[in-house]
C-alpha positions, 0 to 999 in steps of 0.5 A: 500500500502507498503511503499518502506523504503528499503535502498540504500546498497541493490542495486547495484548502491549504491555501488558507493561511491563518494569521497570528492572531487566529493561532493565538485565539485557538491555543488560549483555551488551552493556555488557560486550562493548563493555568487555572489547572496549575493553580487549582493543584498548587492551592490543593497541593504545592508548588511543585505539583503544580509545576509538574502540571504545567510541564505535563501541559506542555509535554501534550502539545510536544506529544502532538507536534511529534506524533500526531501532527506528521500524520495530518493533512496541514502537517507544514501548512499554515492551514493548521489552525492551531500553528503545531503543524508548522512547528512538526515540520521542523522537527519531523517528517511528513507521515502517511496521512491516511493513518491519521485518525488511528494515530490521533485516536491512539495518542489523544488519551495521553493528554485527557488527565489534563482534563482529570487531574485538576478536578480531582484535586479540587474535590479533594480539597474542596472536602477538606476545607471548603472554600468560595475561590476554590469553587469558582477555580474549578467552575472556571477550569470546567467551563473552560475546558469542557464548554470553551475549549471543545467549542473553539475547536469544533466552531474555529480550529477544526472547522475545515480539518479534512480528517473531521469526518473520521475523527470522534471529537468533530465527526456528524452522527453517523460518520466513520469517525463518530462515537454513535456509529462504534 
């Protein structure tokens, strides 16, 4: 089987170039998740978790510009919403892009504790000792994460991905991709 390295500028929907800007506003979801996250840790916690929170942050969108991005279409391309796709093509090679849905499904779950992580230690400690920041803390990290962050990305970042109609986070009912047809 032939793999599909072509690369992104062969296609029309490449010709999009994101500015600055765009790449800015779809990472800062992100940002402040890894933020609000770190601070709900250190006051749970300590410092030092939560600094390891924040490296755990950035390690996620090193996983992905090493392994999950030279497996998609913009791969190289400022086409890619996000910008990771330009940064991959400095460090990695093209890879076949039809494997990409396998690859993103395989690799995604190393960053979902990102997501867990600060919830669980703010139930911990808002059993504990409860207090009013600590909630409003962690209602800003949920909504943040889970009504923001997935909303930027299906409405902005993910629009126009060519891989959405197999990929389980932005795939219509009934596609390859979605939950409701596994």
């Amino acid at each position: 089987m032939k793999e599909n390295v072509t690369s992104c500028k062969e296609f029309e929907d490449c010709s999009i170039k994101y500015s600055a800007l765009h790449v800015w506003l779809d990472n800062i979801p992100y940002i402040v998740m890894i933020l609000l996250g770190a601070v709900i840790i250190y006051l749970a916690h300590n410092i030092l978790l939560a600094l390891l929170f924040v490296a755990y942050g950035a390690a996620g969108v090193l996983w992905f510009i090493y392994l999950i991005c030279p497996f998609c279409h913009y791969y190289g391309s400022k086409a890619c919403p996000c910008g990771y796709g330009v940064l991959s093509a400095k460090v990695m090679k093209k890879k076949d892009d039809s494997k990409f849905n396998k690859v993103f499904k395989r690799n995604v779950l190393a960053i979902v504790p990102l997501w867990i992580l600060p919830v669980v230690a703010s139930v911990y400690s808002l059993i504990n000792i409860f207090s009013v920041s600590m909630l409003i803390l962690t209602v800003l990290f949920i909504v943040d994460s889970c009504v923001i962050l997935p909303w930027i990305s299906r409405k902005y970042g993910c629009v126009d991905c060519p891989n959405k109609e197999e990929c389980f986070w932005m795939a219509s009912k009934g596609s390859k991709g979605s939950r409701e047809s596994k």
